[in-house]
ZALUMTOR-593294 format. One record per residue (C-alpha): x, y, z. Coordinates in steps of 0.001 Angstrom, whole numbers, plus 500000, padded with zeros to 6 digits. Layout:
<sites>
XYZ...
</sites>
This chain:
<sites>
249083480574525548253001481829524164254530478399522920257560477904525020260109475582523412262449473260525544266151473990526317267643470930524435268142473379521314271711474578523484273090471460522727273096471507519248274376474931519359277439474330521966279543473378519402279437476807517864280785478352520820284263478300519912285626480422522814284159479189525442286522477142528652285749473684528962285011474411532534282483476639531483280486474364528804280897471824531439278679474065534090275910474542530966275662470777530551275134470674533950272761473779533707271030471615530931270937468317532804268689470528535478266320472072533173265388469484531612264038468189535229262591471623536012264962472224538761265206475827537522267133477137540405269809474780540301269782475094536390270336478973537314273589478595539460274837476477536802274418479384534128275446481963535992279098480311536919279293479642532859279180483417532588281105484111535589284094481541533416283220483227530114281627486380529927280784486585527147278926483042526322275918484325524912274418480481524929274777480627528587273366484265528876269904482864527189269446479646529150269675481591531955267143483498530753264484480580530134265120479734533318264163482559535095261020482632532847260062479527533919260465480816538021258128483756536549261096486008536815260302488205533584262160491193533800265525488948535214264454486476531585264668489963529530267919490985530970269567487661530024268182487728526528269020491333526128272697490088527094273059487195524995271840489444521573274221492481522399277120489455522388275299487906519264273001489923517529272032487293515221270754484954517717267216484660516789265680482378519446266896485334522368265231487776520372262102485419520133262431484213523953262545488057524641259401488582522879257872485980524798258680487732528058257772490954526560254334489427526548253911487703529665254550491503530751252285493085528415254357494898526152252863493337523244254386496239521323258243495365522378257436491919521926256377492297518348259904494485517900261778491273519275259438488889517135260021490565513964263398490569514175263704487029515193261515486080512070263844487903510066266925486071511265264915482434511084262118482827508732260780479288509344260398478952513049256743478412512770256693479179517286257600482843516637255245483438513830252397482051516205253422484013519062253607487269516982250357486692516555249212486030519823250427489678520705248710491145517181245511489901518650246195490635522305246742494537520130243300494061518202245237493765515277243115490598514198244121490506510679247953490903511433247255488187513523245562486015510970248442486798508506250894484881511341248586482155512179248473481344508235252398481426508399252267479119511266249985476347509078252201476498506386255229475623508261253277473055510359250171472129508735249390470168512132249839473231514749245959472849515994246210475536518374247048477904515099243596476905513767242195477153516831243819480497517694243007481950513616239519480969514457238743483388517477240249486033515202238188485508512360234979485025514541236009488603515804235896490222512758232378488348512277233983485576509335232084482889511140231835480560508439235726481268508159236121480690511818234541477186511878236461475770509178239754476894511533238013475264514964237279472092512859240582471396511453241785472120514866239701469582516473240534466971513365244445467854513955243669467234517516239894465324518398240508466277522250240577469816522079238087470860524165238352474839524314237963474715519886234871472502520307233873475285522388234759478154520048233243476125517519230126476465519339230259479937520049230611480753516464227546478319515752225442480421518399225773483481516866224748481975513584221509480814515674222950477306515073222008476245518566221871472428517933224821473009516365226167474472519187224847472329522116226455469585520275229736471099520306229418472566523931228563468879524821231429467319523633233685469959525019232201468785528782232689465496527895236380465755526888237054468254529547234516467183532838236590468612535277236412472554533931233555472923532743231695475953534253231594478043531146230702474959529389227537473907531075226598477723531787227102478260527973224887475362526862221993476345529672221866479260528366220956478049524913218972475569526416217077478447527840217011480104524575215597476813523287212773476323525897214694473086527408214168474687530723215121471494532689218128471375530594219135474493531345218333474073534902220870470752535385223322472767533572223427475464535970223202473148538958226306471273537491228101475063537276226871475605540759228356472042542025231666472907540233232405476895541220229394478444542512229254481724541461226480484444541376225895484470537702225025480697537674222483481037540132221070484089538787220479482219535453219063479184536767217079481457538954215176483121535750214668479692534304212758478606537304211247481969536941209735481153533624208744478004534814206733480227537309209207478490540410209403482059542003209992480300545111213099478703543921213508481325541677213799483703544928216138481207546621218508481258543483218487485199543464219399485413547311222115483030547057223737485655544115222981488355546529224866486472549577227897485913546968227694489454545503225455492118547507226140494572545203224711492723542465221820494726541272220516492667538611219700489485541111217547492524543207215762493848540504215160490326539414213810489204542801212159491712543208210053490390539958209714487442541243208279488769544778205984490994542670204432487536540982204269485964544140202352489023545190204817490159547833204062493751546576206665494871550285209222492591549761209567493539545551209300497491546745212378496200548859214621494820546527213770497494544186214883500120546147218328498608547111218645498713543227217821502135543135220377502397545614223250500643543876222172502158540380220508505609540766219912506033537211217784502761536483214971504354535067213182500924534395213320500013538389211615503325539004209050501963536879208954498552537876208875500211541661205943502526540334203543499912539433203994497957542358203318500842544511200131500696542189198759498202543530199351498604547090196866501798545841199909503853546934199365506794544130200936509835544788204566507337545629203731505698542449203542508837540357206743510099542158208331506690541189206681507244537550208308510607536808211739509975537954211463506996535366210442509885532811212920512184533838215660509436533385214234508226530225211950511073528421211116508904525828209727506339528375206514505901526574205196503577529019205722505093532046203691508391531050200737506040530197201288504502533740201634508079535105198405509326533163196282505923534143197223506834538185196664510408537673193410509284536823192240507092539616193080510365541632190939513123540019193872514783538119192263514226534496193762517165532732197221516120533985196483512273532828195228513266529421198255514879529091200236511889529819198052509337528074198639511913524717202138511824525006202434508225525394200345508166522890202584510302520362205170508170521610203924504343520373202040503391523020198603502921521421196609501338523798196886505165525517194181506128523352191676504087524372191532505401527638191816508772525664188482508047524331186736507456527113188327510015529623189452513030528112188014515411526162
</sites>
């Protein structure tokens, strides 16, 4: 988020507008007066008579410009600021405003030009220093961008979002224990800042802190009820990861009462799949089909769920609309292969079996598979030779049926 300030710093600075007509500085208090109460428009046609009196009121030329950044009107916000520097090339809050523009448009590179030169006319304007660093980051330049958050704490040792904002760069470049100190004095600045409880807790999951971690996701959804879908989805799935399957299960349901979406059914759909629902399992995997059909994991997954049910047609199915959507899914081919298996389909499941190999050569399992049907249908020299390279490939149990079949 680029830290906008309000327009009341104009006042202050009227007074250093010697040349401007009275008429004109009377049409920027008036611009002002409508700012300030977000009618932007009207603030606007106040401006732009000030310059139409006094060309060259650089004051008039900027708040013109935050005005049309606030209507979303970037590239009108950069002309205005460009404007009011070529009249006053030391005004450091257009170059800054600029840079802020520069960004909403993704020209984090610009932006940074504007930024740096707006630091070097006001070196303590702790906003510019933190949105420098917003478009370091946005650049994957993390530690540029820790460098400015620091800058930004030691002008305003109570800028939480700084913390907040140092911490996701520091958990990038893996300084977790780094990154929590940042989310915690965030949430100590501020005790109601939901997205660093969060971050706090993603940092605390990847040091396998998952009480940690639930605890912090928790409070985020209590602080922040209403938005709360990566919330709940993030603390199911470390409920999952935790065995709290019915946890995990009410947090999905709450994602799914607050913006269903196919990923939140397709997780709660391989809880219930562990807790051997493949019924509602199966349900939970349609419903991510119906919102994305081309969804290929929510097949493949169905279609494992249809296999335990033994629905050996309906898994075949699903597995071969994956097959469809992802021709080079080696593992589906398997998965496809063994089903085929058991509906004593051979010769389909050995077809199914080497396209898996020819994917994956290293497949070690599907050549036992392979050499275990070639078997059941008299071709013993060809399964031996499968069962010996799955063999040479890890699979050990291959040479048991070595032992007792080949020669």
């Amino acid at each position: 988020m680029i830290m906008r300030r309000i327009f009341y710093f104009i006042i202050a600075l009227l007074t250093a507008s010697s040349g401007c007509s009275q008429k004109a500085e009377e049409y920027i208090n008036e611009g002002l007066a409508k700012y300030n109460i977000q009618d932007y428009r009207g603030a606007i046609a106040d401006f732009t008579k000030a310059v139409e009196l006094d060309p060259d009121y650089a004051i008039a030329y900027c708040g013109r410009g935050l005005a049309k950044y606030n209507l979303q009107d970037y590239r009108g916000a950069i002309a205005d600021y460009t404007k009011a520097v070529e009249l006053d090339p030391d005004y450091a809050i257009a170059y800054s405003d600029r840079g802020a523009a520069r960004s909403i448009l993704l020209d984090y590179s610009g932006a940074i030009v504007d930024y740096n030169k707006a630091v070097d006319l006001d070196p303590n304007d702790a906003n510019t220093y933190y949105n420098r660093g917003l478009a370091k980051y946005n650049l994957q330049d993390y530690r540029g961008a820790i460098a400015d958050y620091t800058k930004v704490v030691e002008l305003n040792p109570d800028y939480a979002i700084a913390y907040s904002d140092r911490g996701a760069a520091k958990g990038i470049l893996l300084d977790y224990n780094g990154a929590i100190t940042d989310y915690t004095k965030a949430i100590e600045i501020n005790p109601k800042y939901a997205t660093a409880y969060y971050n706090r807790g993603l940092v605390k999951a990847n040091l396998k802190d998952y009480d940690g971690a639930i605890a912090d996701y928790s409070k985020a959804i209590e602080i922040k009820p209403e938005d709360t879908d990566a919330y709940y989805q993030s603390r199911g799935v470390l409920r999952a990861s935790n065995q709290d399957y019915n946890g995990a299960i009410a947090d999905y349901t709450k994602v799914i009462e607050i913006n269903a979406n196919s990923e939140a059914y397709k997780d709660r759909g391989l809880v219930k799949a562990k807790l051997k629902d493949y019924n509602g399992a199966i349900a939970d995997y349609t419903k991510a089909i119906e919102i994305n059909p081309k969804d290929s994991k929510a097949f493949n997954d169905r279609g494992i769920a249809k296999d335990s049910l033994q629905d050996y047609t309906g898994a075949i199915s699903d597995y071969t609309t994956v097959i469809e959507l992802d021709p080079d899914n080696a593992a589906t081919y398997f998965d496809r292969g063994i089903v085929k298996f058991k509906l004593k389909h051979y010769r389909e499941a050995i077809a199914d079996f080497t396209k898996a190999i020819e994917l994956n050569p290293e497949f070690a399992e599907a050549y036992y598979n392979r050499g275990l049907t070639k078997l059941y249908i008299g071709q013993n020299n060809s399964g031996c030779v499968d069962l010996s390279k799955a063999g040479e490939l890890g699979f050990t149990q291959a040479y048991k049926y070595i032992k007792k079949y080949c020669k």
